[in-house]
PyMOL Python script that loads the backbone (N, CA, C, O; Angstrom):
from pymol import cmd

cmd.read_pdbstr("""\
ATOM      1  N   UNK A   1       0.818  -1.205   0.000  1.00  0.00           N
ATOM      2  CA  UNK A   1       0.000   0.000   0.000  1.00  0.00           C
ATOM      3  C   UNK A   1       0.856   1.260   0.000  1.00  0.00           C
ATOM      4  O   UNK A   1       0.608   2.205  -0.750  1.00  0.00           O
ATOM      5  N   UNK A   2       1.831   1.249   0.827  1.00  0.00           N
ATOM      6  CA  UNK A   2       3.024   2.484   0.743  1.00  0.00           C
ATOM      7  C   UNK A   2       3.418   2.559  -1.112  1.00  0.00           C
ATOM      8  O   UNK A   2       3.811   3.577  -1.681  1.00  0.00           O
ATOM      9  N   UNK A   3       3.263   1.675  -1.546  1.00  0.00           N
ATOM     10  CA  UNK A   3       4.164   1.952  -2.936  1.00  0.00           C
ATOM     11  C   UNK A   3       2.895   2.364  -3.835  1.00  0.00           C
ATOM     12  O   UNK A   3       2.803   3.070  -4.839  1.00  0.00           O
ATOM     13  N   UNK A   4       2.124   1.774  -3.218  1.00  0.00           N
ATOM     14  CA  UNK A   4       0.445   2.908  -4.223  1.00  0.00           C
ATOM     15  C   UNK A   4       0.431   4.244  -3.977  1.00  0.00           C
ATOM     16  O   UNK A   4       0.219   5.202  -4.720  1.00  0.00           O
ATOM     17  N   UNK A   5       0.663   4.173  -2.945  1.00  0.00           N
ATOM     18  CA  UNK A   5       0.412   5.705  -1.838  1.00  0.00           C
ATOM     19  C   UNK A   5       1.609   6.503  -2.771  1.00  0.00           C
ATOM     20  O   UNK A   5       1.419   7.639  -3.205  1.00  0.00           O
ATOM     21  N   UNK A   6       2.870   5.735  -3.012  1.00  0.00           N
ATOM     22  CA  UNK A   6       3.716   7.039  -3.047  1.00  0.00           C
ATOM     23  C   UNK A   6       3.827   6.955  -4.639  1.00  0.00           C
ATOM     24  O   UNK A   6       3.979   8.070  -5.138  1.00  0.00           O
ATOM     25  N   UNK A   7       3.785   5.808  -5.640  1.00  0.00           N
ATOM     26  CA  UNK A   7       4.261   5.824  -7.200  1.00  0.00           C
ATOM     27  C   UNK A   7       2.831   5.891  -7.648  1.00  0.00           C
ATOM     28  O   UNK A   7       2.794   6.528  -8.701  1.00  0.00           O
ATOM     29  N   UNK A   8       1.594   5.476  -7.261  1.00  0.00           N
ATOM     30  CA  UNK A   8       0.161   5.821  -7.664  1.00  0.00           C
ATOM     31  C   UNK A   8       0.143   4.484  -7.831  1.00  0.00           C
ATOM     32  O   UNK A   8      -0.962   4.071  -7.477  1.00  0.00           O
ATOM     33  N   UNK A   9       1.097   3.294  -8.337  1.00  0.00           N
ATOM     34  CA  UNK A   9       0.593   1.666  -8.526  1.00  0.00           C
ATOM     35  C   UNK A   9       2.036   0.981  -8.372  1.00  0.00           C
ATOM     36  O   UNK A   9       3.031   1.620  -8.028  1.00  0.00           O
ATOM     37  N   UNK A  10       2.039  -0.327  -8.649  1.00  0.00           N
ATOM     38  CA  UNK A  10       2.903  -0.847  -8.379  1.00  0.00           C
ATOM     39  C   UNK A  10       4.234  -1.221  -9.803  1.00  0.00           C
ATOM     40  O   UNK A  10       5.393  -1.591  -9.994  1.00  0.00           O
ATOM     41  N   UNK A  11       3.087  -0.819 -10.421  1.00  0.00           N
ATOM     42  CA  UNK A  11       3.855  -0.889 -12.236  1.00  0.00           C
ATOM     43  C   UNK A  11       5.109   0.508 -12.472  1.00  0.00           C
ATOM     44  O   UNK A  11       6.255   0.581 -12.916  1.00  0.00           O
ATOM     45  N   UNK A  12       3.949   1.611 -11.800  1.00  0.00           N
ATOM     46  CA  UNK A  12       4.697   2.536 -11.874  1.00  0.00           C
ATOM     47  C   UNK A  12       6.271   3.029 -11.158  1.00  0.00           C
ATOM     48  O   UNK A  12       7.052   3.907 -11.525  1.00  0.00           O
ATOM     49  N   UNK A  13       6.349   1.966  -9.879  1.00  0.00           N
ATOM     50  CA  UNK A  13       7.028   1.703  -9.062  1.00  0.00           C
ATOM     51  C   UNK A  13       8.452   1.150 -10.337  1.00  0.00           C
ATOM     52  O   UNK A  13       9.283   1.761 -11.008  1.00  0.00           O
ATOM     53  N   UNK A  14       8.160  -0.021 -10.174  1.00  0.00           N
ATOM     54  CA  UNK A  14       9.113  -0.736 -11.049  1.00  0.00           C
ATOM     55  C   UNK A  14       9.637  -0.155 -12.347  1.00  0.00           C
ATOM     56  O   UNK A  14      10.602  -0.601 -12.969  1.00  0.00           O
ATOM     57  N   UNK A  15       8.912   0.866 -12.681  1.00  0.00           N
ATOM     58  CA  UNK A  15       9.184   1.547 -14.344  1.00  0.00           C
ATOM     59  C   UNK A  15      10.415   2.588 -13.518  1.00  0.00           C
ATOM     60  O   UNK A  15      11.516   2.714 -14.053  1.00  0.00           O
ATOM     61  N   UNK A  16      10.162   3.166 -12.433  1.00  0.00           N
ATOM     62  CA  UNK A  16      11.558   3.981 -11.827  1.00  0.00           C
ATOM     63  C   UNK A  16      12.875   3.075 -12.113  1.00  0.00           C
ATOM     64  O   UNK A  16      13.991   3.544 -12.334  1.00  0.00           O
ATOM     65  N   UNK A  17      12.667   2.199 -12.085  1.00  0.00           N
ATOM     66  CA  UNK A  17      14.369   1.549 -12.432  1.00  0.00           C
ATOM     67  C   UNK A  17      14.461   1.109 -13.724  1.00  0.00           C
ATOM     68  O   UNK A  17      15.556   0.692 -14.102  1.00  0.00           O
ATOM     69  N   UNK A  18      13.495   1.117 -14.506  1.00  0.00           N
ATOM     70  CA  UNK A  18      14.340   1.050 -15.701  1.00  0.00           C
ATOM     71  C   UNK A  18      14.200   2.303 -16.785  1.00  0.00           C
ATOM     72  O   UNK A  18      13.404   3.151 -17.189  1.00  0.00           O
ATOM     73  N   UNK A  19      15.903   1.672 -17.005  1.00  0.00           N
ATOM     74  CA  UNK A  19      16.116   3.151 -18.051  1.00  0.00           C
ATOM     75  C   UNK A  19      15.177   3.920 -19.161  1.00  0.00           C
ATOM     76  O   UNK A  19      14.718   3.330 -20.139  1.00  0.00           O
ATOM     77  N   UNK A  20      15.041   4.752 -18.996  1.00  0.00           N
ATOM     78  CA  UNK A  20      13.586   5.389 -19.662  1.00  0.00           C
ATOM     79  C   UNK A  20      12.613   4.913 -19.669  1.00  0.00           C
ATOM     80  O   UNK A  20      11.777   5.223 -20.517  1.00  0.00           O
ATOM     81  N   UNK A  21      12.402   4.079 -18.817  1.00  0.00           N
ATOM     82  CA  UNK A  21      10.736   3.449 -17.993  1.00  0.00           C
ATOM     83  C   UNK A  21      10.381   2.637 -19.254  1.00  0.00           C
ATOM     84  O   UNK A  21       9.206   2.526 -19.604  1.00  0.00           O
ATOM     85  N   UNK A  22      11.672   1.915 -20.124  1.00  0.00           N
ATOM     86  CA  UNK A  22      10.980   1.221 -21.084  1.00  0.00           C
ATOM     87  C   UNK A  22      11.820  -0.298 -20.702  1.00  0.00           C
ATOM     88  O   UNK A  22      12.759  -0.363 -19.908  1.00  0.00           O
ATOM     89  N   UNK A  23      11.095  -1.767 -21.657  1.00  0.00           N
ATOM     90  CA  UNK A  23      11.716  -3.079 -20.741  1.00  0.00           C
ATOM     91  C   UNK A  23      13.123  -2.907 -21.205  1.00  0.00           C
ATOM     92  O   UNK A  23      13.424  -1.917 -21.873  1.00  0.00           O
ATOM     93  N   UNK A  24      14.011  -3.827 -20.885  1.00  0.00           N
ATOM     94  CA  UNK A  24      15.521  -4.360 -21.004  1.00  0.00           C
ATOM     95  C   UNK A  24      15.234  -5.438 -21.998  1.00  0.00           C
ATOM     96  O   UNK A  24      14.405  -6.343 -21.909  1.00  0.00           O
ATOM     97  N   UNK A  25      16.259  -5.115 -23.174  1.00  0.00           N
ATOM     98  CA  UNK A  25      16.444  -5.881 -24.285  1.00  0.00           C
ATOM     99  C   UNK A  25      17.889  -6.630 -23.879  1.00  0.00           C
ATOM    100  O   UNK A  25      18.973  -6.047 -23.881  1.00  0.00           O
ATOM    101  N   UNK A  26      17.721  -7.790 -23.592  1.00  0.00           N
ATOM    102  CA  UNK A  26      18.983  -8.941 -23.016  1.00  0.00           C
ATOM    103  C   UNK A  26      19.288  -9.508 -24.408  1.00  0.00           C
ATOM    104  O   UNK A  26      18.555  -9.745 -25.369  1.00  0.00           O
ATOM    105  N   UNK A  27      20.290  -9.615 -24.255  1.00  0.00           N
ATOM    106  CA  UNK A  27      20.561 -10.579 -25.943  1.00  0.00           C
ATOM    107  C   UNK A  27      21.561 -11.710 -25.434  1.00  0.00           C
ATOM    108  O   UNK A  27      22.776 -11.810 -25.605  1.00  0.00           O
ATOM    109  N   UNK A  28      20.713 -12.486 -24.789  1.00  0.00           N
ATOM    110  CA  UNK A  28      21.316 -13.738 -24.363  1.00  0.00           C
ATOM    111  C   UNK A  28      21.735 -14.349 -25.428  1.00  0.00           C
ATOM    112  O   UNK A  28      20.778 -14.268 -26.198  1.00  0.00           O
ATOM    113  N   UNK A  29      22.917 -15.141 -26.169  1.00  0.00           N
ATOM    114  CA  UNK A  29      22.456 -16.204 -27.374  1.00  0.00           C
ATOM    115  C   UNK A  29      22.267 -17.468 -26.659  1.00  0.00           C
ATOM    116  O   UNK A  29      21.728 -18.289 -27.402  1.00  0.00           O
ATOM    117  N   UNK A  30      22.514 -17.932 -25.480  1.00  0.00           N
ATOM    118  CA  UNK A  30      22.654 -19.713 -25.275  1.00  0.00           C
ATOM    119  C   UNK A  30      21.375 -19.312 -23.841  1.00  0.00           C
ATOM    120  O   UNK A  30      21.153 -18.149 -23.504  1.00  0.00           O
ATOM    121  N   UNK A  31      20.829 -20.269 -23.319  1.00  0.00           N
ATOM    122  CA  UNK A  31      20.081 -20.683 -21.925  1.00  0.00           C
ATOM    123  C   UNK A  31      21.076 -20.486 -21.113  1.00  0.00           C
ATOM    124  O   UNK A  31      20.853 -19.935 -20.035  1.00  0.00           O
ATOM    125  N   UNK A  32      22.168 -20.830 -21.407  1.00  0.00           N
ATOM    126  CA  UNK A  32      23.452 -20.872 -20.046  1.00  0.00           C
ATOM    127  C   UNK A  32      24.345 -19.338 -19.763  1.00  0.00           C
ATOM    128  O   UNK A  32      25.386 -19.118 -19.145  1.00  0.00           O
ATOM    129  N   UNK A  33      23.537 -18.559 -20.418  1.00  0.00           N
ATOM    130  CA  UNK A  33      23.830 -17.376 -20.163  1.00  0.00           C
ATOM    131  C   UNK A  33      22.958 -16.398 -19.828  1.00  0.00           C
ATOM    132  O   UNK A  33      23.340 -15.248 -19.611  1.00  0.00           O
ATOM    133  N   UNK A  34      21.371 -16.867 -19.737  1.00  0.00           N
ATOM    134  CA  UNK A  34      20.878 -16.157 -18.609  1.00  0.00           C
ATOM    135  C   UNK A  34      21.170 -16.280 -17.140  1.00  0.00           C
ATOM    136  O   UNK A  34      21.216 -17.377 -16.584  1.00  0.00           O
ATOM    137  N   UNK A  35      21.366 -15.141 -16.520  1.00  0.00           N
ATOM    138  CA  UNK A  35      21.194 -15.259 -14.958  1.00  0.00           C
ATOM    139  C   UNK A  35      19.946 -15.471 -14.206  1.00  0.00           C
ATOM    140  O   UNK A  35      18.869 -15.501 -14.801  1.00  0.00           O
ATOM    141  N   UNK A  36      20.036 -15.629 -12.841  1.00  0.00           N
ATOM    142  CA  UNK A  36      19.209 -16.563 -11.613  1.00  0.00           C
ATOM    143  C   UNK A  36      18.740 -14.346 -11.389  1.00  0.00           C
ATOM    144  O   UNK A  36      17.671 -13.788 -11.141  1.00  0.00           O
ATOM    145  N   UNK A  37      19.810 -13.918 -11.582  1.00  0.00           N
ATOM    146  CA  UNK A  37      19.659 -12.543 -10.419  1.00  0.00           C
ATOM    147  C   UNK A  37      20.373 -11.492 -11.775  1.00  0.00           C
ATOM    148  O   UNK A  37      20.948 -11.982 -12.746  1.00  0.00           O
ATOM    149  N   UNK A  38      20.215 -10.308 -11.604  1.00  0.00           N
ATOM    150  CA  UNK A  38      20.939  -8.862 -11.974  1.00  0.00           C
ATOM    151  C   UNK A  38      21.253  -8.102 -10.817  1.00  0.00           C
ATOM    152  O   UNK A  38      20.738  -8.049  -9.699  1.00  0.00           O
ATOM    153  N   UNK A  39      22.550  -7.327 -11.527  1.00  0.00           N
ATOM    154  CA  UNK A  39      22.908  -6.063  -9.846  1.00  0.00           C
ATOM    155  C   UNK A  39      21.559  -5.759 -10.145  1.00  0.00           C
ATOM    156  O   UNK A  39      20.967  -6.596  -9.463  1.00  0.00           O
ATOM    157  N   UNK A  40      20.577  -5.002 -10.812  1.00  0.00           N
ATOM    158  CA  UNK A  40      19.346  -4.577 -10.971  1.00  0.00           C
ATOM    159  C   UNK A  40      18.468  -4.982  -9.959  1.00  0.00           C
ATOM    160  O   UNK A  40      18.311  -4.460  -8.855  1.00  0.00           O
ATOM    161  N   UNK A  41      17.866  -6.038 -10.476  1.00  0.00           N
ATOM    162  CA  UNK A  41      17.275  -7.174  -9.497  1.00  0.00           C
ATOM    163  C   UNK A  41      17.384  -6.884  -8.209  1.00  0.00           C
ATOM    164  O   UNK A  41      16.503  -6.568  -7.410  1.00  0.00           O
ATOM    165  N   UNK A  42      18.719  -7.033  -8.038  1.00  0.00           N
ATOM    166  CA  UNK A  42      19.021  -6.881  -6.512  1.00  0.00           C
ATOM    167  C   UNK A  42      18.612  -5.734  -5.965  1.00  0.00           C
ATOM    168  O   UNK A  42      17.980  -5.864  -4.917  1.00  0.00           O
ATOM    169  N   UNK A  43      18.860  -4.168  -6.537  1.00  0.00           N
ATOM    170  CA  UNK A  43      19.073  -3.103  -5.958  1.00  0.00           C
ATOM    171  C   UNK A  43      17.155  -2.882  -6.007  1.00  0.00           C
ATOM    172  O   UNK A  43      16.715  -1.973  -5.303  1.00  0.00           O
ATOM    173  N   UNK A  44      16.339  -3.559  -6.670  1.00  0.00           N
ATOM    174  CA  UNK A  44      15.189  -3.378  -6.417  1.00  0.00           C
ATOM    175  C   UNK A  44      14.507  -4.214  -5.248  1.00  0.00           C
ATOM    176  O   UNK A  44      13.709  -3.702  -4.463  1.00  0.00           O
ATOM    177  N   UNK A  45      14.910  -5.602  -5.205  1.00  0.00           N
ATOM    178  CA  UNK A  45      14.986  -6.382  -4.135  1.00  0.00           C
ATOM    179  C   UNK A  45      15.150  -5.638  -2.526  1.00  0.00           C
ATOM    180  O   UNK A  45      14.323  -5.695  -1.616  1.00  0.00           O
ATOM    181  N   UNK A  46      16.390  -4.990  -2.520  1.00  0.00           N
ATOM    182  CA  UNK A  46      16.673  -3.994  -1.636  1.00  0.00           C
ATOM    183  C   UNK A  46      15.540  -2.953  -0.909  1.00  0.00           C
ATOM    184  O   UNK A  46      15.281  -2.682   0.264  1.00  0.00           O
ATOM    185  N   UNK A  47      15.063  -2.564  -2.072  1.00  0.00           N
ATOM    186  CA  UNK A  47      14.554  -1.443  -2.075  1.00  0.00           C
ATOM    187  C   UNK A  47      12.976  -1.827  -1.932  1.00  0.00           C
ATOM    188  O   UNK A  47      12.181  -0.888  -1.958  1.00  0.00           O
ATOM    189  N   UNK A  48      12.535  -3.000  -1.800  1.00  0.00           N
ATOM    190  CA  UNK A  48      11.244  -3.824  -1.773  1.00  0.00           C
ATOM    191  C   UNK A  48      11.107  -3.461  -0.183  1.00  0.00           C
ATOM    192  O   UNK A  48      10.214  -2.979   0.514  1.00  0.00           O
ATOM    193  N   UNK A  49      12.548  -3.971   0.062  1.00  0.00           N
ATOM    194  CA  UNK A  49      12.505  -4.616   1.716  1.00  0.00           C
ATOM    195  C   UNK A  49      12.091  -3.276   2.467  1.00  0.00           C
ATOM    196  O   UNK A  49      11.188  -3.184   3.298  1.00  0.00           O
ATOM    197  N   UNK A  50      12.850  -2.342   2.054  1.00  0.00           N
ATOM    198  CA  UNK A  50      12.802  -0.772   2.462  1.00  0.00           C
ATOM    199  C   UNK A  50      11.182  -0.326   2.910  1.00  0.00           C
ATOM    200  O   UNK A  50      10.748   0.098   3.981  1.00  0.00           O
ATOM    201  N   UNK A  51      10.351  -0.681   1.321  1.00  0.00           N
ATOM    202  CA  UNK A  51       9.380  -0.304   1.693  1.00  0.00           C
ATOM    203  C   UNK A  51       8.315  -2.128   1.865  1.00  0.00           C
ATOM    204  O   UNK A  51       7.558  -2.700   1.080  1.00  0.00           O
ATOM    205  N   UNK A  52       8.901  -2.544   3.543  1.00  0.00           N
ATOM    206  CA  UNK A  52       8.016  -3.620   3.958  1.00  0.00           C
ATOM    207  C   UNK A  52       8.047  -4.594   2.883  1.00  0.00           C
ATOM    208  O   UNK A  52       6.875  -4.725   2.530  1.00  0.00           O
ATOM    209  N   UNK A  53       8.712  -5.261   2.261  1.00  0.00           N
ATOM    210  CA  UNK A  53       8.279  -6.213   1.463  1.00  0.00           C
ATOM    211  C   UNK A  53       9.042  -7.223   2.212  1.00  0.00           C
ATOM    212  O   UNK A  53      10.194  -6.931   2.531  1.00  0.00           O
ATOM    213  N   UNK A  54       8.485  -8.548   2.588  1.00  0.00           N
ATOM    214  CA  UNK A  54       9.741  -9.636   3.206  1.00  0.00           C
ATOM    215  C   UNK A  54      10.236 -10.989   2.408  1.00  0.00           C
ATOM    216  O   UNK A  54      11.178 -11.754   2.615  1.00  0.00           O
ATOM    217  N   UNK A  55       9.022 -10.953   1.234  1.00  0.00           N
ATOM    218  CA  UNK A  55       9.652 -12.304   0.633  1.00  0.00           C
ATOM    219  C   UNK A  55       9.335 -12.011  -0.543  1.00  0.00           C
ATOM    220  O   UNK A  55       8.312 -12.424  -1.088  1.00  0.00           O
ATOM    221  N   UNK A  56      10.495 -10.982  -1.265  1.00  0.00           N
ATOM    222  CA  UNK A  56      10.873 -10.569  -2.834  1.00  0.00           C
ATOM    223  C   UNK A  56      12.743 -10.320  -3.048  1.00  0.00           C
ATOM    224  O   UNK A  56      13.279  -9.232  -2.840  1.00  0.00           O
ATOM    225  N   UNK A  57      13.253 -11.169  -3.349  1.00  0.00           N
ATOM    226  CA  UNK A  57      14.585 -11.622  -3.379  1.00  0.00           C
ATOM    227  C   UNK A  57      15.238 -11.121  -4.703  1.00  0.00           C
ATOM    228  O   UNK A  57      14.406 -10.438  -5.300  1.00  0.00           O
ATOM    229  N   UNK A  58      16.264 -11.193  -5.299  1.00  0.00           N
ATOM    230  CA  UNK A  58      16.600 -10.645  -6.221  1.00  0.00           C
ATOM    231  C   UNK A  58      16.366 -11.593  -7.568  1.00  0.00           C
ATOM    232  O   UNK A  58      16.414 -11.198  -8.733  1.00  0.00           O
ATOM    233  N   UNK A  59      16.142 -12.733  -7.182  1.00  0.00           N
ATOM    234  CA  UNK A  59      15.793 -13.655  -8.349  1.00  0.00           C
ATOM    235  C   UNK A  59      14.344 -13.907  -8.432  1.00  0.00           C
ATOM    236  O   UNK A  59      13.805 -14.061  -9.528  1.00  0.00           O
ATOM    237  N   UNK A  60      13.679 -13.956  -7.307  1.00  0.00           N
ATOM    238  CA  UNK A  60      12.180 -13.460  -7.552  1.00  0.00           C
ATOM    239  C   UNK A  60      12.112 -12.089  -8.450  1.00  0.00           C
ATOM    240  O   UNK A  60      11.690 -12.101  -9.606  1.00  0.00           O
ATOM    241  N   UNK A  61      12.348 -11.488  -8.114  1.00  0.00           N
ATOM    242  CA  UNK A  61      12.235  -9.696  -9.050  1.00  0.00           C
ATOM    243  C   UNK A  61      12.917  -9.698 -10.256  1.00  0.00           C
ATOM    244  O   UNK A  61      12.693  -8.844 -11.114  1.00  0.00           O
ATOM    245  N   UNK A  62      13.948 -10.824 -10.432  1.00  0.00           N
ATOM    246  CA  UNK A  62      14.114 -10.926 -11.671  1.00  0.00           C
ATOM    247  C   UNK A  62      13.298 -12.045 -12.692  1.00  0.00           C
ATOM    248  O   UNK A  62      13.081 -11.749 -13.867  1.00  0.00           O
ATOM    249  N   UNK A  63      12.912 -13.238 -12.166  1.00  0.00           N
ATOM    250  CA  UNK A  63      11.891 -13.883 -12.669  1.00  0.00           C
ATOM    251  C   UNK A  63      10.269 -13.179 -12.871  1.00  0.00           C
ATOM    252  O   UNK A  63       9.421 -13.647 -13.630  1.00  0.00           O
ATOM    253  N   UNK A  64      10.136 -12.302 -12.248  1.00  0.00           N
ATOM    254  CA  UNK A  64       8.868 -11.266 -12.459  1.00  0.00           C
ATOM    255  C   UNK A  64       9.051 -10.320 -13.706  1.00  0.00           C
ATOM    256  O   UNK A  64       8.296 -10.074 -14.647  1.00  0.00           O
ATOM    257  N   UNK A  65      10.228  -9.907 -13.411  1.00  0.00           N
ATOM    258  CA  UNK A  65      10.756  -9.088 -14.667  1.00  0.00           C
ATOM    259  C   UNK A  65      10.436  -9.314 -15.950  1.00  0.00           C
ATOM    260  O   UNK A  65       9.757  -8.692 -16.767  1.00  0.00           O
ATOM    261  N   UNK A  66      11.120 -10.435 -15.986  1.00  0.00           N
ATOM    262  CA  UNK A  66      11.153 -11.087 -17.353  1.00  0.00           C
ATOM    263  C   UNK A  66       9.717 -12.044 -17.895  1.00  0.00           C
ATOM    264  O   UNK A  66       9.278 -12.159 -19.039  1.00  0.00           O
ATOM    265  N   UNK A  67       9.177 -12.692 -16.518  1.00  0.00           N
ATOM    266  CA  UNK A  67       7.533 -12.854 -17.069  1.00  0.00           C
ATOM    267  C   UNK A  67       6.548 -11.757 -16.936  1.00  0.00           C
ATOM    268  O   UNK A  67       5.334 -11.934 -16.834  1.00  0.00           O
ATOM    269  N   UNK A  68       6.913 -11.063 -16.942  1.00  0.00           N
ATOM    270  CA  UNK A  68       5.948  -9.430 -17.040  1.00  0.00           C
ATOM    271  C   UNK A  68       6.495  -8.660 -18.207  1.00  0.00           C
ATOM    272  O   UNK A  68       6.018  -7.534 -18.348  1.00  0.00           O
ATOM    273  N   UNK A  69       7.437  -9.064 -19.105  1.00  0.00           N
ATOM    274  CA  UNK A  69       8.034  -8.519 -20.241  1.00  0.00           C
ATOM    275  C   UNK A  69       8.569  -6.975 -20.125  1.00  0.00           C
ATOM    276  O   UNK A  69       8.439  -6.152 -21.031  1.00  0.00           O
ATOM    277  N   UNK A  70       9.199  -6.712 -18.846  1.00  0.00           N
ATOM    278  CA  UNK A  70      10.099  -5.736 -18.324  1.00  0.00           C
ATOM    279  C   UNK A  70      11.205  -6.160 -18.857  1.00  0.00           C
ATOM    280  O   UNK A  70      11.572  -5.395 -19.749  1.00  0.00           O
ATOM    281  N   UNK A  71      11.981  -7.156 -18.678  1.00  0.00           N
ATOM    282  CA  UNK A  71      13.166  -7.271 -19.482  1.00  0.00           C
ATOM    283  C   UNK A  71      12.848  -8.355 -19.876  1.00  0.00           C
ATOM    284  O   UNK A  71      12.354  -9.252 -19.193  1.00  0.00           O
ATOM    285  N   UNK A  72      13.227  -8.395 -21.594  1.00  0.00           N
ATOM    286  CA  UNK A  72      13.408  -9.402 -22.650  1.00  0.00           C
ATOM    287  C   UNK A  72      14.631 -10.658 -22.612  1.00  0.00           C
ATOM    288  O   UNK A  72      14.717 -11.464 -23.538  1.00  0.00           O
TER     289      UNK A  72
END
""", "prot")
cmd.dss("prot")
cmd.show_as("cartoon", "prot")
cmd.util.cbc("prot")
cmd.orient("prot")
């Protein structure tokens, strides 16, 4: 509710970290070169906890990411 209160939703929240509030184009070529986590990830992870969040980890926020088509 703090992150409604202060970004108006929770989408809008998450669009603050990425660069020009548009998704991340990854150009993985192999499966074995995606990551579990990003410094990204993390520093939002962080910043979850800040505002009350207790079980959003940096590989949770990055598996959200990428099935919410924030980063490609």
């Amino acid at each position: 509710m703090e992150i409604q209160k202060e970004f108006g939703s929770f989408s809008n929240y998450l669009r603050t970290f990425l660069p020009e509030g548009k998704p991340i184009n990854n150009h993985w070529k192999t499966l074995s070169e995606v990551p579990s986590s990003t410094p990204l990830s993390e520093t939002i992870a962080k910043d979850m906890k800040k505002h009350g969040f207790k079980f959003f980890g940096p590989v949770i926020c990055y598996a959200f990411f990428t099935g919410n088509w924030l980063c490609k």
